[in-house]
C-alpha positions in Angstrom: 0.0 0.0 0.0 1.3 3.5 -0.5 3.0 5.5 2.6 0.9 7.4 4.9 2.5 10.3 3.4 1.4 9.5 0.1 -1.8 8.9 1.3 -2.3 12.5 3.0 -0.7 14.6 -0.1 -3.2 12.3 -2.4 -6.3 14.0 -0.5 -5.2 17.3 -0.6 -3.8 17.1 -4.4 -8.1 15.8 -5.2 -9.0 18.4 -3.4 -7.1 21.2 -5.2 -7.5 19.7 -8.6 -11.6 19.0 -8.3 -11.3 22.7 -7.3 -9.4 23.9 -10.1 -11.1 21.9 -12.6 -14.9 23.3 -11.1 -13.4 26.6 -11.4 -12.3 26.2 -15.3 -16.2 24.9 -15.6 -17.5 28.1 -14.5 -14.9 30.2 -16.6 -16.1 28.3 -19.7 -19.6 28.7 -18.8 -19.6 32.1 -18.7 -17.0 32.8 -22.0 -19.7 30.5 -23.6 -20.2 33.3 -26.5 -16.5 34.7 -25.6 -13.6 35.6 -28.5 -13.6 32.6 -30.9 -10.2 33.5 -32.2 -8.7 33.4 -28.3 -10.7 29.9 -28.0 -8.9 28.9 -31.0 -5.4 30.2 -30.2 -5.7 29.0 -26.7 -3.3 27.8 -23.8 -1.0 25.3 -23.2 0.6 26.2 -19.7 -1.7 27.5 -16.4 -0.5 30.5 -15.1 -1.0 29.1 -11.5 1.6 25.9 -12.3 5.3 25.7 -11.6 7.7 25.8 -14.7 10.9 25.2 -15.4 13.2 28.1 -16.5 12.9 29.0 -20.4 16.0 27.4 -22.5 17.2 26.2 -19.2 21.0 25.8 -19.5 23.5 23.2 -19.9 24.0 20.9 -17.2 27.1 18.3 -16.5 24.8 16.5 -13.9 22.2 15.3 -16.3 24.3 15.5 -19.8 21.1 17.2 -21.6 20.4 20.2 -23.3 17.3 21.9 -24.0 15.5 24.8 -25.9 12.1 26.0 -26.3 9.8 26.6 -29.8 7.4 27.7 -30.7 6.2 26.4 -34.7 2.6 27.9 -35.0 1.6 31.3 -35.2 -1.8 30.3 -34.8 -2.1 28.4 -31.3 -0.2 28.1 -28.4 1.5 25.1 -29.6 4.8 24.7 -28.6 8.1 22.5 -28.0 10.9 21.4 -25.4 13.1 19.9 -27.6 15.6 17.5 -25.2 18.9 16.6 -27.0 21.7 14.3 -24.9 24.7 15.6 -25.5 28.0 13.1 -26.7 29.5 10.8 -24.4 32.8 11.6 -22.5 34.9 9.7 -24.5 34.5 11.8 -27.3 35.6 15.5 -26.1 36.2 16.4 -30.5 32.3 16.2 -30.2 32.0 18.9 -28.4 33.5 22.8 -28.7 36.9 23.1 -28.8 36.3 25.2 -25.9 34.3 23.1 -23.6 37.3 20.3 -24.4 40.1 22.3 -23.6 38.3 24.7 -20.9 38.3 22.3 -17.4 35.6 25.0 -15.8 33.4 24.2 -19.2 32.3 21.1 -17.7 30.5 22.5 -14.9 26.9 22.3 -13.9 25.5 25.8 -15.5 27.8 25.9 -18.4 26.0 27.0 -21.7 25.5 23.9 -24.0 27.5 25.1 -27.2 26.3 22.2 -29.3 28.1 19.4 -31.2 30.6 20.1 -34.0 30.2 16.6 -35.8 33.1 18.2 -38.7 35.8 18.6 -35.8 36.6 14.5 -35.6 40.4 13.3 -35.4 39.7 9.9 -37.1 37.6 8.2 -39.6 35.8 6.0 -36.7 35.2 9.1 -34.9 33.8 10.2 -37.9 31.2 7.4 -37.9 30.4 8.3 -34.3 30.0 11.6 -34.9 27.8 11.0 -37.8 25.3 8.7 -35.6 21.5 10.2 -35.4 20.0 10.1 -32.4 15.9 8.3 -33.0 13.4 10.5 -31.8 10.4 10.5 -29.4 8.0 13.0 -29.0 6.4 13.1 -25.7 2.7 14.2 -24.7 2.3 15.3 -20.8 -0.4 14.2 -18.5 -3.3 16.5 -16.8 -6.5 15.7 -18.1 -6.6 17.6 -21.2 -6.6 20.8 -18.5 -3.5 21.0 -16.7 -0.2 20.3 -17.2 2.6 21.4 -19.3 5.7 20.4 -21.2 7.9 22.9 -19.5 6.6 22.0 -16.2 9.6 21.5 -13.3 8.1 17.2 -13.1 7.8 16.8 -17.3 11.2 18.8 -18.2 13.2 16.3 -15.7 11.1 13.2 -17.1 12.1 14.2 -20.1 15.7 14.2 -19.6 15.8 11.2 -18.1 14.0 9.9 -20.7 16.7 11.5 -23.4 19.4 10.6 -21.0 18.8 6.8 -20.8 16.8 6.4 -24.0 20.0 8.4 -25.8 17.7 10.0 -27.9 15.9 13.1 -29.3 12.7 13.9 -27.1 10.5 16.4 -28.2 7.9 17.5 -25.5 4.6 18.7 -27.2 2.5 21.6 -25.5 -0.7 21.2 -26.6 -3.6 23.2 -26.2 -5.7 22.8 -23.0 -9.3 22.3 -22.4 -11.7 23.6 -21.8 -10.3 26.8 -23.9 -9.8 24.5 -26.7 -12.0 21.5 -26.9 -11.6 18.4 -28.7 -9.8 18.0 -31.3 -7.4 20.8 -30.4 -5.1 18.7 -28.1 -5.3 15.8 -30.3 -4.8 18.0 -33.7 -1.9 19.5 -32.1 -0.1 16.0 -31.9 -0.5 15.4 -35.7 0.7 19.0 -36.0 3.9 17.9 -34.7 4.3 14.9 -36.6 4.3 16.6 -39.2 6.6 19.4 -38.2 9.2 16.7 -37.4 8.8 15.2 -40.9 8.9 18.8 -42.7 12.4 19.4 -40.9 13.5 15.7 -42.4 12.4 16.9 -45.3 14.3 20.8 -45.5 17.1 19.1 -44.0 17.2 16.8 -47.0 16.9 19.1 -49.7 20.0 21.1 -48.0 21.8 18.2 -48.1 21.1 17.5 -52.0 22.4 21.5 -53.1 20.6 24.3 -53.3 16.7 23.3 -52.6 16.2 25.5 -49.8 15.4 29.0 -50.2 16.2 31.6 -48.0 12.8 31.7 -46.1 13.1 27.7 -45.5 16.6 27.3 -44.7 15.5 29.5 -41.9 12.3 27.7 -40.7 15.3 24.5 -40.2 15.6 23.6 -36.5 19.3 22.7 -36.2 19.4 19.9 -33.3 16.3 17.9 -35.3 18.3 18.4 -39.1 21.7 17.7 -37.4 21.3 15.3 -35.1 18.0 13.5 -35.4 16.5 10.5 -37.4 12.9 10.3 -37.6 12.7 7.0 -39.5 12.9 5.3 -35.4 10.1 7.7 -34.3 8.5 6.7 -31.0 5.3 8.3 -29.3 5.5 8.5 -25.7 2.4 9.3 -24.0 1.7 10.3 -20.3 -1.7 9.7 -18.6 -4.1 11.7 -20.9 -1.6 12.6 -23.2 -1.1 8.1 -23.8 -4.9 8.9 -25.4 -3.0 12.0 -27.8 0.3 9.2 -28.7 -2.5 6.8 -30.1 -4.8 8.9 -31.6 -1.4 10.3 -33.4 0.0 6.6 -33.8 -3.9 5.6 -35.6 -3.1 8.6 -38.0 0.4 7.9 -38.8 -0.5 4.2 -39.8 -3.7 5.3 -41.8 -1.6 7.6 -43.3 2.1 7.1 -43.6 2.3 9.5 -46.7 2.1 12.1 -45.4 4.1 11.6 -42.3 7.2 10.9 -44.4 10.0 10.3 -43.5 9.2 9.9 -40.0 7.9 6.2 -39.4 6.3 5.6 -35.8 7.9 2.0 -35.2 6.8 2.0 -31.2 4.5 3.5 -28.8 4.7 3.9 -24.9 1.3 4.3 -22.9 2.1 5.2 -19.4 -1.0 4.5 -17.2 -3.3 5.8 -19.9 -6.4 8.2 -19.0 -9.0 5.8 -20.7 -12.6 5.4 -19.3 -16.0 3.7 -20.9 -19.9 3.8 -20.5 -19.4 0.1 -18.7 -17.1 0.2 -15.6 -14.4 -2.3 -15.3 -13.5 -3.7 -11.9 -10.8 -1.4 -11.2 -13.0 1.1 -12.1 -15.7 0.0 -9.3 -12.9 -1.6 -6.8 -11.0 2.2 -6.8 -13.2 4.7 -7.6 -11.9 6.2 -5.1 -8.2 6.1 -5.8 -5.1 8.1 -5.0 -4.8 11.2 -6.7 -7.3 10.8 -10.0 -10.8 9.3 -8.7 -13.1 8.3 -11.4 -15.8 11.3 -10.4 -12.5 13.7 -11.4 -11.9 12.0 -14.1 -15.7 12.6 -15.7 -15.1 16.2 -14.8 -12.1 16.3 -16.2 -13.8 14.8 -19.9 -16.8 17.2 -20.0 -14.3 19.9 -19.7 -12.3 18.2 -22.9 -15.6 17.4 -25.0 -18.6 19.7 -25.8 -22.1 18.8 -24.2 -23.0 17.9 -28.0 -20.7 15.3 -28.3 -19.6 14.0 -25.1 -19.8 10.2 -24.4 -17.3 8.0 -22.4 -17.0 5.6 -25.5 -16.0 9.0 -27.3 -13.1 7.6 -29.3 -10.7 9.9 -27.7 -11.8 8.0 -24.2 -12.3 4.4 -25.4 -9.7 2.6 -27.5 -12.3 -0.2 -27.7 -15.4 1.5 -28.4 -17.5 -0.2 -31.4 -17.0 1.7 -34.3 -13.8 3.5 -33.3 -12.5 3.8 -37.1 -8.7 3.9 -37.7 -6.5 1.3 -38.1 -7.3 -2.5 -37.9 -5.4 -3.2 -34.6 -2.9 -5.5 -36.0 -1.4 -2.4 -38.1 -0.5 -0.9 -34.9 3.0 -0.5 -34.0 4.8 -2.2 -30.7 3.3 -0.8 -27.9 4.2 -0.8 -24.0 2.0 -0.1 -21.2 2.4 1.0 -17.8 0.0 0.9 -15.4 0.0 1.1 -11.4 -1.6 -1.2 -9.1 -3.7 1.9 -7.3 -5.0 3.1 -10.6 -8.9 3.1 -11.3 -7.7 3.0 -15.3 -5.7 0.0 -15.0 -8.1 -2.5 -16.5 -9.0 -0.7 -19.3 -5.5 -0.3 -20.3 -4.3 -3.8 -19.6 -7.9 -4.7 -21.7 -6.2 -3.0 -24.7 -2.7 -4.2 -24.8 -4.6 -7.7 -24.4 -6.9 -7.3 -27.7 -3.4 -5.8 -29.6 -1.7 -9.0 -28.3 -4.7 -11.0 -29.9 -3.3 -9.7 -33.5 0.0 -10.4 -32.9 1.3 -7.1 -31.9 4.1 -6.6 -29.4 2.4 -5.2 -26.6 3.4 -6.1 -22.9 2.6 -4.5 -20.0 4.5 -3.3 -16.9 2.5 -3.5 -13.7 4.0 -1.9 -11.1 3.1 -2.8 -7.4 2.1 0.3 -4.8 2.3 2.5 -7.0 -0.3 5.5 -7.9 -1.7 7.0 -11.2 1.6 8.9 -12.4 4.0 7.3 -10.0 7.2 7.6 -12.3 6.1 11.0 -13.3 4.6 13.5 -11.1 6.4 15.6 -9.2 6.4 13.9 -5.7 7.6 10.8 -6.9 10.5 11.5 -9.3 13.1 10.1 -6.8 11.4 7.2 -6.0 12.9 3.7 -6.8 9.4 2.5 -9.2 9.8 6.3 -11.1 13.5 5.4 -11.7 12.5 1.6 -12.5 10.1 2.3 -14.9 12.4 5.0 -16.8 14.8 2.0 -17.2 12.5 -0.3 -18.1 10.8 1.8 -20.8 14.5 2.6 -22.3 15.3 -1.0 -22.4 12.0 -2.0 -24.0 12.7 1.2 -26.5 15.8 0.3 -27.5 14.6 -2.8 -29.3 13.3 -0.7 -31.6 15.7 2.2 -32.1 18.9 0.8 -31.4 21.1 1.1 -34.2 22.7 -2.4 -33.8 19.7 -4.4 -33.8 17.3 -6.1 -31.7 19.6 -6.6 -28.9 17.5 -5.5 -26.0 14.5 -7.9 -25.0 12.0 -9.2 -22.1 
């Protein structure tokens, strides 16, 4: 069972949130007929949540770097973009003055990036060469909190990049209930297809000449330099799991237009997925730590208009009849995580089972005493299951973005 501490901070993070979430109710209640073009710009951070600094700089401790974007002019869509930086054993990677300046190293030092043309050898060539695979993440928060600059997300996301050795790209999407569905979910396509367009300028750089002035400056340097989006993964937490498969769905109903980027694994950490019919764990912890089912509802009217909303929406039920999408067995490998205090749990152990039924690698983690968004909310960063589960996703990812193969397995 959890601690006694956990147990006290749970009733006092429900009380705060069912607060918060009553009080973005009445605000959307009474901007019913409000400014359609600020509805459709929206938000994707709440002024009332802790953030991490802008651009925070580089540190030695966690060997990441990280910048902020921005890519629509339209909505409050933006990106952390997380990018490891190269191993110790390879000081030419880096500036000539971090290599020869000992006080370079320290925490606080500005990241001056990789020079991949500075190598001493042909095999450091190759090394330097080396692409880093790329997964985009998608925070948790019921569709109305949350951010991907948050203080809990930003170090998820480097420990992700850090053990992983890859490319994460944190995706802040537009919050309900200022933007309803589809925004959020829209938003992750958006991306997907931001990540392919730099693949695709980057490219045509390459090749001489075929970017302009006006798109050699839309390039993102870390994504053209150092990433390759043919191993794309989509890493989803909590309600943001329900954005990575709606995106996922899309990518394999149409690759085309994704191109180059190929989605060849998905992680669902404890996904926020409900139904009309209640599953045990539904009934059995109704009640649960920190997300109860009764938040939960709330939590879905403020994502989906009176109109339309339904908990076998197919935002909220991956096994709703008549879904649409993808036949299942088209789906890429996907993990789950799930916690053993989590009223969702069945419902996401139910759809890793019916993806197992087609053949689809699909396991799931169950982790014992743990709570809805144990290895990534704030409080329990530093615990043993959060660090656990970090390694066990990386090892499961690797699979399927390591450059050597299939060496990793369970």
């Amino acid at each position: 069972m959890p601690s006694v501490g956990v147990k006290i901070y749970s009733v006092f993070f429900k009380l705060l949130l069912r607060h918060r979430l009553q009080s973005l109710a009445a605000a959307a209640a009474a901007g019913a007929d409000g400014d359609g073009d600020a509805a459709a710009f929206g938000v994707s951070c709440r002024a009332d949540e802790a953030t991490a600094p802008a651009n925070p700089a580089f540190s030695a401790a966690d060997g990441v770097a990280s910048k902020d974007l921005h890519i629509d002019p339209n909505s409050a869509l933006s990106l952390r973009i997380f990018l490891p930086t190269p191993p110790p054993h390879h000081p030419h990677l880096l500036h000539p003055r971090r290599a020869s300046d000992p006080a370079a190293g320290q925490a606080g030092a500005p990241y001056r990036g990789y020079l991949p043309h500075a190598v001493s050898s042909p095999r450091a060539a190759a090394s330097a060469r080396r692409r880093l695979p790329i997964v985009v993440q998608f925070h948790g928060g019921g569709f109305v909190t949350g951010s991907n600059c948050s203080a809990s997300n930003d170090a998820f996301c480097r420990r992700v990049a850090k053990f992983c050795d890859a490319i994460v790209v944190a995706v802040g999407y537009r919050l309900a209930p200022e933007s309803r569905y589809p925004a959020a979910f829209d938003d992750g396509v958006r991306v997907l297809r931001w990540i392919a367009k730099q693949a695709n300028l980057a490219m045509m750089s390459k090749v001489g000449g075929g970017v302009d002035t006006f798109g050699a400056s839309t390039v993102e340097p870390w994504i053209a330099a150092h990433g390759d989006p043919k191993p794309c993964v989509l890493l989803g937490v909590s309600c943001g799991a329900n954005i990575a498969d709606f995106v996922t769905r899309k990518a394999v109903e149409d690759a085309k237009q994704f191109e180059p980027v190929k989605v060849v694994a998905q992680v669902l950490m404890y996904p926020f997925f409900i139904g009309s019919v209640p599953t045990h764990s539904e009934i059995r912890l109704a009640n649960s730590y920190f997300y109860d089912k009764s938040t939960c509802l709330l939590a879905w009217r403020l994502l989906l208009s009176e109109k339309e909303f339904s908990l076998d929406h197919p935002a909220a039920n991956p096994l709703a009849p008549g879904r649409g999408g993808p036949p299942l067995k088209c789906m890429p490998p996907t993990l789950t995580i799930v916690a053993e205090h989590d009223c969702m749990r069945d419902r996401a152990i139910a759809y890793s089972e019916e993806l197992r039924k087609v053949n689809v690698d699909a396991p799931v983690l169950d982790y014992k005493d743990t709570v809805h968004e144990f290895a990534t909310l704030d409080v329990f960063l530093k615990t043993p299951q959060a660090q656990a589960c970090a390694e066990d996703i990386a090892i499961w990812m690797k699979k399927y973005i390591s450059l050597r193969g299939h060496e990793f397995s369970y």
